[in-house]
C-alpha atoms as one frame of an Amber mdcrd trajectory, in Angstrom:
protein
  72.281 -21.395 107.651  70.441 -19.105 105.355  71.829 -15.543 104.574  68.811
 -12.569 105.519  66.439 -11.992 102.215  66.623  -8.613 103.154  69.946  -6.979
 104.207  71.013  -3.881 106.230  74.304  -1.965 106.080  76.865  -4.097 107.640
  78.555  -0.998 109.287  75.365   0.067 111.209  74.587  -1.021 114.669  71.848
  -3.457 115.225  69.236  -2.290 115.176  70.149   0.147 112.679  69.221   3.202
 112.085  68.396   3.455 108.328  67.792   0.331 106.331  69.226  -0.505 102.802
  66.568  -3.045 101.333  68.206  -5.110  98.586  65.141  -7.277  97.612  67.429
  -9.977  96.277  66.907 -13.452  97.891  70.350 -15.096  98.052  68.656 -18.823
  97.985  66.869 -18.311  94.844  69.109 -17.563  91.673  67.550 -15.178  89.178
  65.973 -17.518  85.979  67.879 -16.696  82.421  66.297 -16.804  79.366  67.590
 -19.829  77.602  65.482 -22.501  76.993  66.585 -25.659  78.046  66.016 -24.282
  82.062  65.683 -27.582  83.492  69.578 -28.206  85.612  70.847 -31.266  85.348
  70.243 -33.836  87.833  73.611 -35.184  87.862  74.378 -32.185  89.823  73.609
 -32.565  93.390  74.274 -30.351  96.766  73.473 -30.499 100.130  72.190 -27.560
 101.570  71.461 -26.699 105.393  68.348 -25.948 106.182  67.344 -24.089 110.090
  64.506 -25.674 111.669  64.128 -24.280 115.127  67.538 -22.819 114.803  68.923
 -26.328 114.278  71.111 -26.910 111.521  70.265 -29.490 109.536  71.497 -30.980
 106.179  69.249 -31.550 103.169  70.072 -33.849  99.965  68.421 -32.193  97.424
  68.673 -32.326  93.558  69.334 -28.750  91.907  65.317 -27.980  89.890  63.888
 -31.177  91.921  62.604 -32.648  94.917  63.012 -36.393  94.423  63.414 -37.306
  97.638  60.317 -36.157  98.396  58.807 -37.682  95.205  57.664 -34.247  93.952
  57.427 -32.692  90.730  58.786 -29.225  90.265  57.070 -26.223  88.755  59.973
 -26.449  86.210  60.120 -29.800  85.723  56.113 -29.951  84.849  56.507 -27.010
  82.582  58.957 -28.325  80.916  58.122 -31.794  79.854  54.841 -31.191  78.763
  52.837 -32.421  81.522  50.906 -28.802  80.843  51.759 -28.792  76.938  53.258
 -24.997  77.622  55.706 -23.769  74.931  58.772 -22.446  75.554  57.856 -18.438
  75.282  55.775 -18.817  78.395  58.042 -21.512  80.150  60.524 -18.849  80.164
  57.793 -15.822  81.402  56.679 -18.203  84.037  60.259 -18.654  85.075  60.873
 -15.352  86.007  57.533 -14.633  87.029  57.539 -16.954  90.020  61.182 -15.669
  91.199  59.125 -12.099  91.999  56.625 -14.404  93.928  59.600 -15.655  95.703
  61.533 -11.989  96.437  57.717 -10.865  97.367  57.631 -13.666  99.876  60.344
 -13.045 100.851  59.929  -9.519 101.730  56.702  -9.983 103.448  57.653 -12.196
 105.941  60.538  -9.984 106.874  60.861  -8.258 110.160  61.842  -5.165 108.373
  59.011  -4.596 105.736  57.747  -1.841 108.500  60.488  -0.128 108.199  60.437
   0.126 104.670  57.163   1.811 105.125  59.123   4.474 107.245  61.224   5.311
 104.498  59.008   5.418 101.589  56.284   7.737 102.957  52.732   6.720 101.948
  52.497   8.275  98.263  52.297   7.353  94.843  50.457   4.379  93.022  47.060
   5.247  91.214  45.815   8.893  92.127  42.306   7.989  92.175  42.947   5.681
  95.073  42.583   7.057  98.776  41.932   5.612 102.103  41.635   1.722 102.408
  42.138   1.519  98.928  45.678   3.593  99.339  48.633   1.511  97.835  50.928
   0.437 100.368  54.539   0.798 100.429  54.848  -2.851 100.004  52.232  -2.942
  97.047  54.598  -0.427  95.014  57.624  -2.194  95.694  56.152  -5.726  94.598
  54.873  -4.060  91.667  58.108  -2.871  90.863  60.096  -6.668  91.377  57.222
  -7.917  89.037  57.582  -5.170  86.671  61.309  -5.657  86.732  61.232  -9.893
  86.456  58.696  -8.959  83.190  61.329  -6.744  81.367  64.313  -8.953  82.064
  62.047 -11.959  80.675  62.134 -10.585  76.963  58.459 -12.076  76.964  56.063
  -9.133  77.881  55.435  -6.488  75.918  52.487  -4.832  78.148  52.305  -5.039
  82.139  48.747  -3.788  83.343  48.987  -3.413  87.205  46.389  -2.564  89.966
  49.120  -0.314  91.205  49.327   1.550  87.818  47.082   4.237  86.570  48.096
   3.025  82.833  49.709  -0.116  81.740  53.378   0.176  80.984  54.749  -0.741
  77.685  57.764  -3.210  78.448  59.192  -4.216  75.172  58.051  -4.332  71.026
  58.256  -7.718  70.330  57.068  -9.691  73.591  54.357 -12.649  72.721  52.191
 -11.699  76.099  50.287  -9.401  78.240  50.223  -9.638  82.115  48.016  -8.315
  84.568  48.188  -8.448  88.317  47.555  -7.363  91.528  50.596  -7.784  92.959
  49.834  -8.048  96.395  46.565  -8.298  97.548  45.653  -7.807 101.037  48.677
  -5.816 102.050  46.726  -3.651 104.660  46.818  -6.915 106.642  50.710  -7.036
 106.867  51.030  -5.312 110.178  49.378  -8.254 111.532  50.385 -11.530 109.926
  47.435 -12.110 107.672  47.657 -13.978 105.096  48.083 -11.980 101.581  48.776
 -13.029  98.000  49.689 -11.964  94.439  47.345 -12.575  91.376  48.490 -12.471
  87.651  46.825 -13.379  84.473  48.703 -14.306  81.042  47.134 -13.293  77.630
  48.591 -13.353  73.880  49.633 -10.388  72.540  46.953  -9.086  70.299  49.255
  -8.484  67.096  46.562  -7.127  64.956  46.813  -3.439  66.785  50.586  -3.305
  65.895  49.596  -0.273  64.038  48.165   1.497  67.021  49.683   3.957  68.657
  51.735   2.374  71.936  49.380   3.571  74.433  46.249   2.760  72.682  47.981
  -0.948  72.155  48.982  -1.267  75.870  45.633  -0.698  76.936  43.845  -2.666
  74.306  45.721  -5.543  74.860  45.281  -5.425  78.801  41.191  -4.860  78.031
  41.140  -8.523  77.212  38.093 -10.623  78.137  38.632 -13.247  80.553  37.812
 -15.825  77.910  41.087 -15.330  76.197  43.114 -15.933  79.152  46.058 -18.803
  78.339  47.191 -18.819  81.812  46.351 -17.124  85.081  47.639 -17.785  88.930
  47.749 -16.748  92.279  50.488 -17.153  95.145  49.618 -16.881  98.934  51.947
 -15.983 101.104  51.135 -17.937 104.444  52.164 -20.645 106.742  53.622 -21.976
 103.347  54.289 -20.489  99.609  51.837 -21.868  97.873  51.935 -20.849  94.021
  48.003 -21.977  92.151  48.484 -22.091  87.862  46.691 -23.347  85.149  47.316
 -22.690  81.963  43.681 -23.864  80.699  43.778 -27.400  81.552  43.477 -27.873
  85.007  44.375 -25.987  87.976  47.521 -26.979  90.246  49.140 -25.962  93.163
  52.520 -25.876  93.909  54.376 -25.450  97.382  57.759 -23.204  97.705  60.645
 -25.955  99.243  62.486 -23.684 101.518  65.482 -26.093 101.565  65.935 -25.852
  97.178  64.130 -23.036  96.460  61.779 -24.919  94.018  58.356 -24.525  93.844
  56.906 -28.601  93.981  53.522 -30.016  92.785  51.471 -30.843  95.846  47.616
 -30.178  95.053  47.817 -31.760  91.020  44.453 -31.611  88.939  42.006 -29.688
  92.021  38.881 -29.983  91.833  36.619 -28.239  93.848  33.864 -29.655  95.714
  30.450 -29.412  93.894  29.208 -28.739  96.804  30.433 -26.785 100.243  29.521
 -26.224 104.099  31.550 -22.544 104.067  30.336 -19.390 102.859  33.164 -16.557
 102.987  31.673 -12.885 103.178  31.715  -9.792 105.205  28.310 -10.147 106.732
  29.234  -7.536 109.297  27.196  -5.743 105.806  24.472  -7.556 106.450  21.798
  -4.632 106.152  23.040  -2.963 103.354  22.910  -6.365 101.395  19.773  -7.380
  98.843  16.767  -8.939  99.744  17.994 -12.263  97.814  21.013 -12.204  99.345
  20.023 -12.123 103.046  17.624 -14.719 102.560  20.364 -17.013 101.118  23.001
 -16.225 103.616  19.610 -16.588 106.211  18.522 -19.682 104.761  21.960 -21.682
 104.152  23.325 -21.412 107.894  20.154 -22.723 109.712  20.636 -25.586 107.341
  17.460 -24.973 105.169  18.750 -24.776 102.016  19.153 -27.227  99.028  22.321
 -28.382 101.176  20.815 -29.983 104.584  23.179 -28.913 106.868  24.113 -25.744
 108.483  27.011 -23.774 106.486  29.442 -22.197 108.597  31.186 -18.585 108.075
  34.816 -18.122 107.302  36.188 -14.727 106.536  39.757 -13.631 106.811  39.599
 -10.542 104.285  42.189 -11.732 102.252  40.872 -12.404  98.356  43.638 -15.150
  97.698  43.613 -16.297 101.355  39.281 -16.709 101.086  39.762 -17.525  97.402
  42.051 -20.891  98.278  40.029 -22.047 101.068  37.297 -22.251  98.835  38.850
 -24.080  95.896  40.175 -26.775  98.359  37.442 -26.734 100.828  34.159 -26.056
  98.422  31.846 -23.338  99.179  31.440 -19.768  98.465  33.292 -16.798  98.258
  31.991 -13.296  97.634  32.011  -9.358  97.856  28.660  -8.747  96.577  29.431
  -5.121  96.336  31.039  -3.280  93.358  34.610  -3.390  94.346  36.672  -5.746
  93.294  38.618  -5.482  89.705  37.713  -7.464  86.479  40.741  -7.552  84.815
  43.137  -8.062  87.637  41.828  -9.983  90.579  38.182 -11.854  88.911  38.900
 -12.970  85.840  42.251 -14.804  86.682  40.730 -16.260  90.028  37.464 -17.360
  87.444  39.501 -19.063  85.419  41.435 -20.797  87.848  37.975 -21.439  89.792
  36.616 -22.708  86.529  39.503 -25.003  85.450  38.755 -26.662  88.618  35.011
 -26.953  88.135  33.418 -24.320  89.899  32.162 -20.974  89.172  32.787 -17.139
  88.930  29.972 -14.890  88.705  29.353 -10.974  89.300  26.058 -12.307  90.699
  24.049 -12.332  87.410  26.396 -13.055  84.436  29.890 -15.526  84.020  32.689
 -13.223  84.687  34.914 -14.939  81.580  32.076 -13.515  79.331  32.498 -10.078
  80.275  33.942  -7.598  78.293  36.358  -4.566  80.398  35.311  -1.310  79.294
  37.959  -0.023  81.898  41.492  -0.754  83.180  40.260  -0.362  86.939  36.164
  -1.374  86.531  34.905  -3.139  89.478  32.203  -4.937  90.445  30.478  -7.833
  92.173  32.538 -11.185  92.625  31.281 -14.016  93.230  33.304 -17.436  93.410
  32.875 -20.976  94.178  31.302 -24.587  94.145  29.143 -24.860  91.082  26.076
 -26.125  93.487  26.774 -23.326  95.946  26.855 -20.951  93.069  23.687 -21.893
  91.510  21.598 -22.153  94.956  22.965 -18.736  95.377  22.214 -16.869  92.128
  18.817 -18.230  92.144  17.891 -15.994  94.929  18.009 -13.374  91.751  18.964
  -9.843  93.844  22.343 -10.747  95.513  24.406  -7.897  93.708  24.910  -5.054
  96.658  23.977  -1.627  95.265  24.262   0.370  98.533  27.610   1.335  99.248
  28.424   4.015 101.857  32.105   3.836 101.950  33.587   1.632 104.616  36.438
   2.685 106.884  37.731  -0.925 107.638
């Protein structure tokens, strides 16, 4: 059987008192830098896996899953299936061991205790309330942070947990920015949450910037430069959504190996859904144009002939992948979400797939960030959906009172 993700002090009494997290999976190895990554399949284990506390023996192939007939994340990196060079091979390496110590760590029974020990504090000051970071948002900011520098690849992290970006190293090729986990006010009860990242080139040009001016310059990138942006939910399964500008693809964590496998190659979203995906508990502080679509589209009146049906968990990546697999729409129509960390990777993704992001009048990918932390309107989806809905003109909510929940 599998050893604990997260382990307590052998010398305490269960349960113990005082917990000593080491966020350190023991069934995923930590990624090196050499290129070459891809193990040799001559080498082959067998591994026990628990299902309902049976134990039960696995053949698997160390990096694959051939006898499931699936292509690892590694293995379609590295033979050019997505034509990525070995810089980013390597980034993307270590970037989706965090996703697995964050998955890790949010399905354990002790991430409440962790809470306990860590207090509330910290993370950006401007942030209060239901915006507050979470104990688990700093500490999945700091496993990302820390896969980034041991990379060699990164020279500038921009986080939603961060009031700056963080300089990481001099000569790194990329910039990342993420939310590291999204939705982690949901935790307490099961809900679905997620991690978002996007990849950029280092801007070179500014090297004769001052650092700080350079971190943030290069993490101010439009959306349109993006090489490569993602998103993993943490779920019923793992599932780990990439492109790196040709395509999206998903890819499902294999408990039993530890590898992330293709399962959802070259999505495409339907031009057309039956779901729309939005608080309407907000109803009356929404636009004219947008009550009248959200009115018109589920008594089956719109362009669409049939009645569209809600579905709203309050998740972004949980509402976000629905939508790309199901078709449909997917929207806060208020200013609140953030450009550069959570709508232009999920646009490009959306868009690689052949849908849509929008803040309701203009393409996200064209916009510019004027600001590390700007917000505003997001909406994402089918590219039918998305046109019915921006031709009601007025969808972008401009009343905001401040919510509680």
């Amino acid at each position: 059987m599998q050893s604990s993700t997260l382990f307590f002090n052998s010398n305490l009494n269960f349960p113990p008192k005082q917990l000593k997290f080491i966020l350190k999976p023991a069934i995923f190895p930590p990624p090196t830098n050499r290129v070459g990554i891809i193990p040799s399949r001559s080498r082959s284990r067998s591994r026990m896996a628990s299902f309902a506390g049976i134990g039960v023996a696995v053949d698997s192939e160390v990096g694959t899953s051939k006898s499931a007939g699936f292509q690892t994340l590694t293995d379609f990196m590295g033979k050019g299936t997505a034509n990525v060079g070995d810089d980013l091979i390597v980034l993307l390496t270590h970037l989706q061991y965090a996703c697995k110590r964050i998955s890790a760590l949010v399905a354990s029974p002790f991430n409440s205790e962790l809470g306990k020990q860590m207090g509330h504090g910290g993370g950006v000051d401007s942030f209060a309330g239901r915006d507050a970071p979470k104990p688990l948002d700093l500490v999945s900011n700091d496993i990302i942070l820390s896969c980034l520098r041991s990379s060699g690849k990164v020279s500038v992290m921009a986080s939603e947990e961060d009031a700056a970006p963080v300089w990481i190293t001099d000569d790194g090729p990329f910039v990342v920015v993420t939310d590291p986990l999204d939705g982690s006010r949901n935790i307490d009860v099961s809900i679905p949450t997620g991690t978002i990242f996007g990849i950029y080139n280092r801007l070179w040009e500014l090297g004769h910037l001052p650092t700080e001016e350079q971190a943030l310059l290069n993490s101010l990138q439009s959306g349109s430069r993006l090489i490569a942006s993602g998103y993993v939910l943490y779920s019923s399964a793992t599932i780990l959504c990439l492109t790196f500008g040709s395509g999206t693809h998903a890819f499902t964590l294999d408990h039993s190996t530890g590898d992330f496998v293709l399962t959802h190659p070259s999505i495409k979203i339907p031009r057309r859904g039956q779901i729309y995906s939005v608080n309407d508990a907000r109803y009356f502080d929404w636009p004219d144009g947008l009550r009248r679509y959200i009115d018109t589209v589920r008594q089956g009146k719109g362009q669409f002939p049939k009645k569209y049906s809600a579905r709203y968990v309050c998740s972004l990546v949980a509402d976000f992948h629905r939508t790309l697999i199901y078709g449909g729409v997917a929207m806060n129509p208020r200013d609140h979400l953030r450009l550069v960390y959570e709508a232009n990777p999920l646009s490009f993704l959306v868009e690689q797939a052949g849908g849509r992001g929008s803040d309701g009048k203009n393409r996200i990918l064209s916009l510019q960030p004027v600001a590390l932390h700007q917000r505003l309107p997001l909406f994402l989806g089918s590219l039918e959906d998305m046109e019915e809905l921006e031709s009601y003109g007025n969808i972008q909510q401009k009343v905001n009172p401040g919510y509680e929940v």
